[in-house]
N, C-alpha and C positions, 0 to 999 in steps of 0.2 A: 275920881280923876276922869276930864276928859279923852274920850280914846284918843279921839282926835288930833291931839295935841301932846300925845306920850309918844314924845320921839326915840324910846327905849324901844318902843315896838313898830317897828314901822309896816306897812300895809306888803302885801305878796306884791311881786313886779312880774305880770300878766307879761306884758311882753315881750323880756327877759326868760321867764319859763319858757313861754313859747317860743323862742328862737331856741332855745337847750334841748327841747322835748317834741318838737314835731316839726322842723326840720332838717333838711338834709337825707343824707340816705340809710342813714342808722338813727331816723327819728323812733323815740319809743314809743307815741301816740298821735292820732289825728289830730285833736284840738285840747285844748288845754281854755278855760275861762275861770276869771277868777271874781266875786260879787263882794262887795262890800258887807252883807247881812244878805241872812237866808234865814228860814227855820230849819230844816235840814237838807241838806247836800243831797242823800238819798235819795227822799221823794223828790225832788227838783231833777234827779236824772232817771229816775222811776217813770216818772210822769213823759220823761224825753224821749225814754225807751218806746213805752207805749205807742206814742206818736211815729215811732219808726225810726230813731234817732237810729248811726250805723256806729258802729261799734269803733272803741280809741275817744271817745268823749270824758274830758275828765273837768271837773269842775269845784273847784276847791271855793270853802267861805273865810274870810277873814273874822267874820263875828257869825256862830250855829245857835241858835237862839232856842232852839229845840232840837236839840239832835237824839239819836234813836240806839240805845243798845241791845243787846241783846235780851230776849224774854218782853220786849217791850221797854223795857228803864229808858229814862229821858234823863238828858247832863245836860250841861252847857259850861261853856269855859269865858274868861273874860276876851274882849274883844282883841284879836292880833296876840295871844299870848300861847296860841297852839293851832295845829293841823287838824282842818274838817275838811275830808276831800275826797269823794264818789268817783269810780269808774263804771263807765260803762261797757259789760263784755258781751258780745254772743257766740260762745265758745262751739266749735265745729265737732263738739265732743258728745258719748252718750249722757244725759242728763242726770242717768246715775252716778255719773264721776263726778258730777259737780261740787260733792260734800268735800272736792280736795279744793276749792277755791278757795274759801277765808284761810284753809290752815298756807296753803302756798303765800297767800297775800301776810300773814301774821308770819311766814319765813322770811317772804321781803323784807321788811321791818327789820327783822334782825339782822339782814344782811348789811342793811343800811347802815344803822345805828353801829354796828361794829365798825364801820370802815367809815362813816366820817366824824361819827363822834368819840370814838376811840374806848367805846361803852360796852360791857361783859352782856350783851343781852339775850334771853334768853325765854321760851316760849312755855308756858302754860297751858295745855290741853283743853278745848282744841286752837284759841287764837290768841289769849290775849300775850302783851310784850312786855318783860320783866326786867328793869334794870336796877341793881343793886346800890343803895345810897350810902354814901363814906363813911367808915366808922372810924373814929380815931386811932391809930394804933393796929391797924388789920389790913390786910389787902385788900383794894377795892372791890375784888373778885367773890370779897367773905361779907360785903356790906347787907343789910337786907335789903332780901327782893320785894319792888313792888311794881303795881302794875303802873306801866306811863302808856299803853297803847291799848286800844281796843279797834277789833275790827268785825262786820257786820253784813252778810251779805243777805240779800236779796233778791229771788226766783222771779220774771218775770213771764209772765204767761202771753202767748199769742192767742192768734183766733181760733186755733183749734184746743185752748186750753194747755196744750205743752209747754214748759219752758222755754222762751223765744232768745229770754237775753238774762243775763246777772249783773245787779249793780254793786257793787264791793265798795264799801265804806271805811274809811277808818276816821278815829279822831285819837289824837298824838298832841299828850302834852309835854309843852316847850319850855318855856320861860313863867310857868307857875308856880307863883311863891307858895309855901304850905297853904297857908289861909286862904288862898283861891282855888285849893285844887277841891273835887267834888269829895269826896270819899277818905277818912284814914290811910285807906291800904292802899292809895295811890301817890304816883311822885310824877317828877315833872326830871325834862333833861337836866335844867338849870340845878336841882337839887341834886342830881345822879351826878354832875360833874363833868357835865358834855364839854368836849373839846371845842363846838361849836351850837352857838343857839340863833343862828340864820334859821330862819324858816325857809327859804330860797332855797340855799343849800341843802339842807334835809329834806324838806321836801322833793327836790330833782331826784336826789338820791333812793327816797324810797319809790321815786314814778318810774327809776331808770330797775332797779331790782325789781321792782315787782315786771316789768315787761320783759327780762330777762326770765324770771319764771314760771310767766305764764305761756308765753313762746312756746317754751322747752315740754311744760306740759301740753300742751295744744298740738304741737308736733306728734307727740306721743300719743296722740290718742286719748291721754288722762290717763294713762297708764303711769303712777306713781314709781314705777319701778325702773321702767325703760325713761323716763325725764329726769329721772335719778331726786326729782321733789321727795318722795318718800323716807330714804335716806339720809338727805339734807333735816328734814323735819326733825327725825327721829333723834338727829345729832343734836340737833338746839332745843331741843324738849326737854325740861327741867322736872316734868312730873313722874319721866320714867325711873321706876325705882323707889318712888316717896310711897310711903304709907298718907292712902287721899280718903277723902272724905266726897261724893258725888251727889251733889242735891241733885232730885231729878222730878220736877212738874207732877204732880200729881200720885209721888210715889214717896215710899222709904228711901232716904240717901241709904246708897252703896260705901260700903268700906271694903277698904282692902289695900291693896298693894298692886299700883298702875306699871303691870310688867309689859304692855309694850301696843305700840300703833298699828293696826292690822290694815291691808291693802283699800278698803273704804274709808278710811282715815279716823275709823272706831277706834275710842281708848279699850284696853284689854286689864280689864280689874282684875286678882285671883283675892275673893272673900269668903271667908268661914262656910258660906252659901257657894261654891263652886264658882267656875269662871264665866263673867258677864264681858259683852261687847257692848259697847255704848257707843251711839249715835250723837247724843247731846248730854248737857249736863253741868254745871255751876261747880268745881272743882276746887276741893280744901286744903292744901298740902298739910298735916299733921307733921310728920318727922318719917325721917329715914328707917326702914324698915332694920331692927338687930340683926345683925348674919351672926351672930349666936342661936337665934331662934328664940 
C-alpha cells in the first residue's frame, strides 16, 4: 500500500504539536519538528547536540527506516503506523544520575498510556512498556503482557569528553496489525484495545509526561527520591517480585528473583549465588516466585 494515500494513517500535524507543546507559559519543550522519513531520530539529534543544539529539541519521524534499540538491534515500523521521536536534554544534574533517564522516560509512557488510552501499562526493567492484549473472558488487566514501547538513551560527550547532553528515544507502536509488528512478543495499541490511536494525541501526551518528570528530577538534583521518580517507577515495575531470567553481554544470565530498584536505578536480583545489582541487562520474566518456598 501506498503510504501516501492510506488515509487510515494520517501524517503527525507539526503545527498543531507545536502550538500544544511549546507555547505559552506551561510550554513542555522549545521546539518540536516533525520529517516525513529519517533513518533514525537519534542520530539526527545526536548529530544536533554535537553541533550545540540547546536543549527542549524534539523531533519526531513519521517513517524511522533504521531506528536503533538497545544493544544495537535495528526495527523499523511501517510508515505513520507508530511513534519514532528523540529529545534532546542537557540535564543540570551529576552524570552519574543519568542511568535514571530512560527508566523516568519509560515511566512517562506509562503515565501516558494510562490516561489517554485508558491501557494497564506497565514497565519492565529497566525501560521497556508492557501493555496487556484482550483475552476473551478475563479482565483486560489479566490479558498477556507484551511489549508496545521501547526507549533508548544516548550520552553525548563534549569537548572535554564528559557527557554534554542526553538524546532519549523512544519508538511506540500504534496502529500495527500483528503482521507488521517486528517481533512475536510485541503488540501495538490497536491490538492492546487503546481508547485512542491518534498519534497527535498520544504522542502530546507522552511529550507532556515526560517534561513533567524530567522537570521534577532535574529540580531534584536526580535525586530519585526527593522527585519522588523512584517511587513512581518502582510502583509500575512489573518485574518486581517475578522470578527473571537477566541476559547480560558477555556473561552467564543471572536468575533469581527481582526483589527491588535500588537508588541508581540497578535491578536487585537475590540468586542461588547471593545478591547481584545490575546496571543493564535483557530481562525474562519466568513466573511468580511460590511464597510456599
Amino acid at each position: 500500500m501506498n503510504p501516501w494515500t492510506d488515509l487510515s494513517r494520517p501524517p503527525l500535524r507539526q503545527a498543531a504539536l507545536a502550538r500544544a507543546l511549546t507555547e505559552g507559559p506551561d510550554a513542555a519543550w522549545r521546539a518540536i519538528e516533525v520529517v516525513a522519513r529519517t533513518g533514525s531520530t537519534n542520530a539526527d539529534v545526536t548529530a544536533r547536540a554535537r553541533a550545540g543544539e540547546p536543549e527542549g529539541l524534539v523531533l519526531a519521524a513519521d517513517h524511522q527506516a533504521a531506528g536503533r534499540g538497545r544493544l544495537g538491534r535495528a526495527w523499523e515500523a511501517p510508515p505513520r503506523a507508530g511513534l519514532a521521536v528523540s529529545v534532546l536534554l542537557r540535564p543540570p544534574v551529576d552524570p552519574a544520575r543519568w542511568s535514571w533517564l530512560p527508566l523516568l522516560t519509560g515511566l512517562a509512557v506509562v503515565d501516558a498510556l494510562t490516561r489517554v488510552c485508558g491501557l494497564p501499562a506497565g514497565l519492565k526493567w529497566p525501560n521497556d512498556v508492557l501493555v496487556p492484549e484482550p483475552v476473551p473472558g478475563m479482565p483486560p488487566e489479566q490479558g498477556e503482557r507484551r511489549k508496545v514501547c521501547g526507549v533508548l538513551l544516548e550520552a553525548v560527550p563534549g569537548a572535554d569528553g564528559a557527557p554534554a547532553a542526553a538524546v532519549v528515544g523512544l519508538g511506540l507502536n500504534v496502529d500495527q496489525e500483528r503482521d507488521e509488528l517486528p517481533v512475536p512478543t510485541a503488540t501495538s495499541l490497536r491490538l492492546a484495545g487503546a481508547a485512542t490511536l491518534d498519534r497527535d494525541t498520544v504522542l502530546r501526551a507522552c511529550l507532556r509526561a515526560l517534561a513533567v518528570r524530567y522537570r521534577g528530577w532535574a529540580d531534584a538534583d536526580g535525586d530519585p527520591r526527593a522527585s519522588g521518580v523512584g517511587a513512581a517507577y518502582r510502583e509500575a515495575c512489573l518485574t518486581l517480585g517475578q522470578q527473571v531470567e537477566v541476559q547480560l553481554p558477555g556473561r552467564e544470565p543471572v536468575r533469581g528473583v527481582a526483589e527491588g530498584i535500588d537508588d541508581d536505578g540497578r535491578l536487585l536480583v537475590a540468586s542461588a549465588g547471593g545478591g547481584q545489582a545490575l546496571a543493564a541487562g535483557d530481562v525474562v520474566h519466568l513466573h511468580a516466585p511460590d511464597p510456599a518456598g
